[in-house]
ZADO-1210 file (C-alpha; in nm, 4 decimals, padded with zeros to 6 digits):
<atoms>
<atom x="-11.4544" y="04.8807" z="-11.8483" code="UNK" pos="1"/>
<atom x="-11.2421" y="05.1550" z="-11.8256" code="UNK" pos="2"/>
<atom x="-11.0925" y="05.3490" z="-11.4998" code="UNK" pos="3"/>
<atom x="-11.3733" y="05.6329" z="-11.5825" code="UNK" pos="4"/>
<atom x="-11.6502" y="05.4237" z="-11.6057" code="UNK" pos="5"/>
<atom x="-11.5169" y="05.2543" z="-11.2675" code="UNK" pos="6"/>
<atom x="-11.4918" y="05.5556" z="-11.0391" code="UNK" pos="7"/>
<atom x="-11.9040" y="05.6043" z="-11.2165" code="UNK" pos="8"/>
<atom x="-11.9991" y="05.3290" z="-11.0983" code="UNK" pos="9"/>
<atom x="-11.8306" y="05.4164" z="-10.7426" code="UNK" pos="10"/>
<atom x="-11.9614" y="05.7846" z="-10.7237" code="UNK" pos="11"/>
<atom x="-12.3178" y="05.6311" z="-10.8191" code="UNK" pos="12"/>
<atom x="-12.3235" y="05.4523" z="-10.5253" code="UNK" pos="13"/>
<atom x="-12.2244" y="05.7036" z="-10.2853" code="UNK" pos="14"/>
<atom x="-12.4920" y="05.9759" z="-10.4913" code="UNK" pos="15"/>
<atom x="-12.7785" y="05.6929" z="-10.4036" code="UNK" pos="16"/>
<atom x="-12.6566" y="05.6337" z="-10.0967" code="UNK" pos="17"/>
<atom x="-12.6763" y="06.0245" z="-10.0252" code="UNK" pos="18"/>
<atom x="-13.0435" y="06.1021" z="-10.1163" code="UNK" pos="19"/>
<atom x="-13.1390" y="05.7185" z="-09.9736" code="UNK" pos="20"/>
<atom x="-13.2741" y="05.6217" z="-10.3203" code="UNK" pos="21"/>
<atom x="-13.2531" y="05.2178" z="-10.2702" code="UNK" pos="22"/>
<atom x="-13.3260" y="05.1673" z="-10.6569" code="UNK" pos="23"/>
<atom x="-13.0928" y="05.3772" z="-10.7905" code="UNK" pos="24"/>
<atom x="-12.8642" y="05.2352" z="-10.5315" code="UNK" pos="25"/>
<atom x="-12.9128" y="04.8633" z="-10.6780" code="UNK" pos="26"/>
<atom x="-12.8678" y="04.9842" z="-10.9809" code="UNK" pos="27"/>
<atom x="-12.5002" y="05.0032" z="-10.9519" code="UNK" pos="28"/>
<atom x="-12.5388" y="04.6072" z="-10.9294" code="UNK" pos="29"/>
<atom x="-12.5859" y="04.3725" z="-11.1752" code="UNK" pos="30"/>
<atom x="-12.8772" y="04.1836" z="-11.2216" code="UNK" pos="31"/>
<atom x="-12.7658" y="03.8316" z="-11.0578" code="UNK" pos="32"/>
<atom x="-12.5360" y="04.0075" z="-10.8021" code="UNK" pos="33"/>
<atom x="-12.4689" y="03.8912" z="-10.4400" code="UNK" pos="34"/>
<atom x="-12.4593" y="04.1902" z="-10.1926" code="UNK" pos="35"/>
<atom x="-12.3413" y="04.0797" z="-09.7797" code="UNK" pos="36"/>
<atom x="-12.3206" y="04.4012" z="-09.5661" code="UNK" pos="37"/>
<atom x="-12.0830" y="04.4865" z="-09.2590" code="UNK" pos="38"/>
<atom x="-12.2828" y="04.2263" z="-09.0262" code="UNK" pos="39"/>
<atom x="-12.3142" y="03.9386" z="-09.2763" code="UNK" pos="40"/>
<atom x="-12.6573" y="03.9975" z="-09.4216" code="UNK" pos="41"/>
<atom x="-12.7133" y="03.9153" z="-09.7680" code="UNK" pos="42"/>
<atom x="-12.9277" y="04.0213" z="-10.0352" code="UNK" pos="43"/>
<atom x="-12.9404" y="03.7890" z="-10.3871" code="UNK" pos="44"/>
<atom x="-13.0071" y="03.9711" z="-10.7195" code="UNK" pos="45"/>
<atom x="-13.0527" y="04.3595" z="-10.8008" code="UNK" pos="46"/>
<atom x="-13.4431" y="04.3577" z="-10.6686" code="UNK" pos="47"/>
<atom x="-13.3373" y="04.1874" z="-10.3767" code="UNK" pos="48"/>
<atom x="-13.0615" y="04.4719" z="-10.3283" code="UNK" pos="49"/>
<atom x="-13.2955" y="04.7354" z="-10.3880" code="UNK" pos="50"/>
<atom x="-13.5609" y="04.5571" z="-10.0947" code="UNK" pos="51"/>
<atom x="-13.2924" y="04.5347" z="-09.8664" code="UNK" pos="52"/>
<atom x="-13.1994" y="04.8915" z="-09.8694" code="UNK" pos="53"/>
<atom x="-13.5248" y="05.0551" z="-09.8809" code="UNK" pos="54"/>
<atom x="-13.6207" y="05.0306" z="-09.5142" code="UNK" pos="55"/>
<atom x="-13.2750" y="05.0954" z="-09.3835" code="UNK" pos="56"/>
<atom x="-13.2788" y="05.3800" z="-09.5655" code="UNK" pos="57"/>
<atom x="-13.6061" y="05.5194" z="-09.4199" code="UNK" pos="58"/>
<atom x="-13.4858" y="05.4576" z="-09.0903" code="UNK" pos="59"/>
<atom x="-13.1276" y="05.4140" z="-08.9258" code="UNK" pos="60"/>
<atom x="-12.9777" y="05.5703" z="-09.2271" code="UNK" pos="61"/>
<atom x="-13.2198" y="05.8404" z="-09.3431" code="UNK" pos="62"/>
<atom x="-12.9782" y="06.1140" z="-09.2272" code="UNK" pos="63"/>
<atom x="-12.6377" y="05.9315" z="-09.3219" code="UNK" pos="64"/>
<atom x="-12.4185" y="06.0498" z="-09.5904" code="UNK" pos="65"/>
<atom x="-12.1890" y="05.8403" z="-09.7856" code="UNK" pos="66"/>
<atom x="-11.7967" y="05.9637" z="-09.8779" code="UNK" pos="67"/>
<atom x="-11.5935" y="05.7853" z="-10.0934" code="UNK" pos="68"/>
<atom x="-11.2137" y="05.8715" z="-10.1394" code="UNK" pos="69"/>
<atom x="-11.0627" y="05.7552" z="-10.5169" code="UNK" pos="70"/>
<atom x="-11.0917" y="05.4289" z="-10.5428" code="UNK" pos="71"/>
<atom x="-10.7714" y="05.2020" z="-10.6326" code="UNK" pos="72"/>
<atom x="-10.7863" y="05.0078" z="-10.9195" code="UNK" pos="73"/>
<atom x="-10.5978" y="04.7219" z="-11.0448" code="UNK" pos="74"/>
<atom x="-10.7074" y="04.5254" z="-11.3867" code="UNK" pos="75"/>
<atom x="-10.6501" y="04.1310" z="-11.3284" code="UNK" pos="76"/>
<atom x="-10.7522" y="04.1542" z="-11.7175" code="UNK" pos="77"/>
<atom x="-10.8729" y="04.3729" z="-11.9554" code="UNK" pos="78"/>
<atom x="-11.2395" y="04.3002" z="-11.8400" code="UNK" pos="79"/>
<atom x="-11.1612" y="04.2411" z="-11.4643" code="UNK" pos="80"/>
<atom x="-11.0328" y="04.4309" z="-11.2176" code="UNK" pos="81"/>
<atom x="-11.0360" y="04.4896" z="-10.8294" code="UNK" pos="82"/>
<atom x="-11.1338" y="04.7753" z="-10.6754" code="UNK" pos="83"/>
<atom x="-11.1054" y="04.8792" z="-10.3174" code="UNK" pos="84"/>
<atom x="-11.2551" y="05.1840" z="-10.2381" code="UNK" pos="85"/>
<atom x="-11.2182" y="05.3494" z="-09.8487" code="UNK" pos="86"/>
<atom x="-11.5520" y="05.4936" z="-09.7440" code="UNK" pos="87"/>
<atom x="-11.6970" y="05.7029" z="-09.4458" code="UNK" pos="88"/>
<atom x="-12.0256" y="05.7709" z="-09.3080" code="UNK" pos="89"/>
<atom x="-12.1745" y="06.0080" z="-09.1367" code="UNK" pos="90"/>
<atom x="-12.5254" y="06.0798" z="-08.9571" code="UNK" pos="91"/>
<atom x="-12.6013" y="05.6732" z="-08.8960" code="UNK" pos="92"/>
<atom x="-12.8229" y="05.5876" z="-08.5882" code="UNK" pos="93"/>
<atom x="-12.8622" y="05.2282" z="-08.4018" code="UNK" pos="94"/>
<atom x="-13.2498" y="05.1187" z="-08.3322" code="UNK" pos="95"/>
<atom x="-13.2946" y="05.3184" z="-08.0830" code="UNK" pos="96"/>
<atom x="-13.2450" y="05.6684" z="-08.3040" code="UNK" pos="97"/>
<atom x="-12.8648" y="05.7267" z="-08.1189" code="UNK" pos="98"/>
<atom x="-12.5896" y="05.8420" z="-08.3116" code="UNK" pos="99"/>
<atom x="-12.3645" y="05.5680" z="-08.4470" code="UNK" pos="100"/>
</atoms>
């Protein structure tokens, strides 16, 4: 993959993330992927990804929105590289429907 095709894949995630599509969301994934989020939970495979996100997204995040600055990019090899990417959300609520 190329740099382009990297910050895609990045920017897909954040567009998903903004109109709470889980599906398109997992799509960013591939098919055998492990996801853990910020608390530890994990979610095996693309499906699973997309199962995970759905109800999060029609609750506690249905009025978040996802920014993403560039992300940095560093090829270990021509078909590997790491990517860190520095995010920020906005509009999250806890359980109880408080801002987060």
């Amino acid at each position: 993959m190329d740099e382009d095709a990297i910050r895609q894949v990045v920017q897909s995630l954040a567009d998903a993330w903004n109109v709470h599509d889980a599906e398109a969301f997992a799509r960013a994934f591939q098919e055998n992927a492990h996801f853990t989020n910020v608390f530890g939970m994990e979610a095996e495979g693309r499906a699973a990804i997309a199962r995970f996100h759905a109800p999060i997204f029609e609750t506690m995040f249905r009025d978040s929105r996802l920014e993403c600055a560039p992300p940095k990019i560093r090829f270990i090899r021509p078909d590997v590289a790491a990517v860190d990417v520095q995010w920020s959300m906005t509009g999250a609520r806890d359980p109880n429907g408080n801002a987060w």
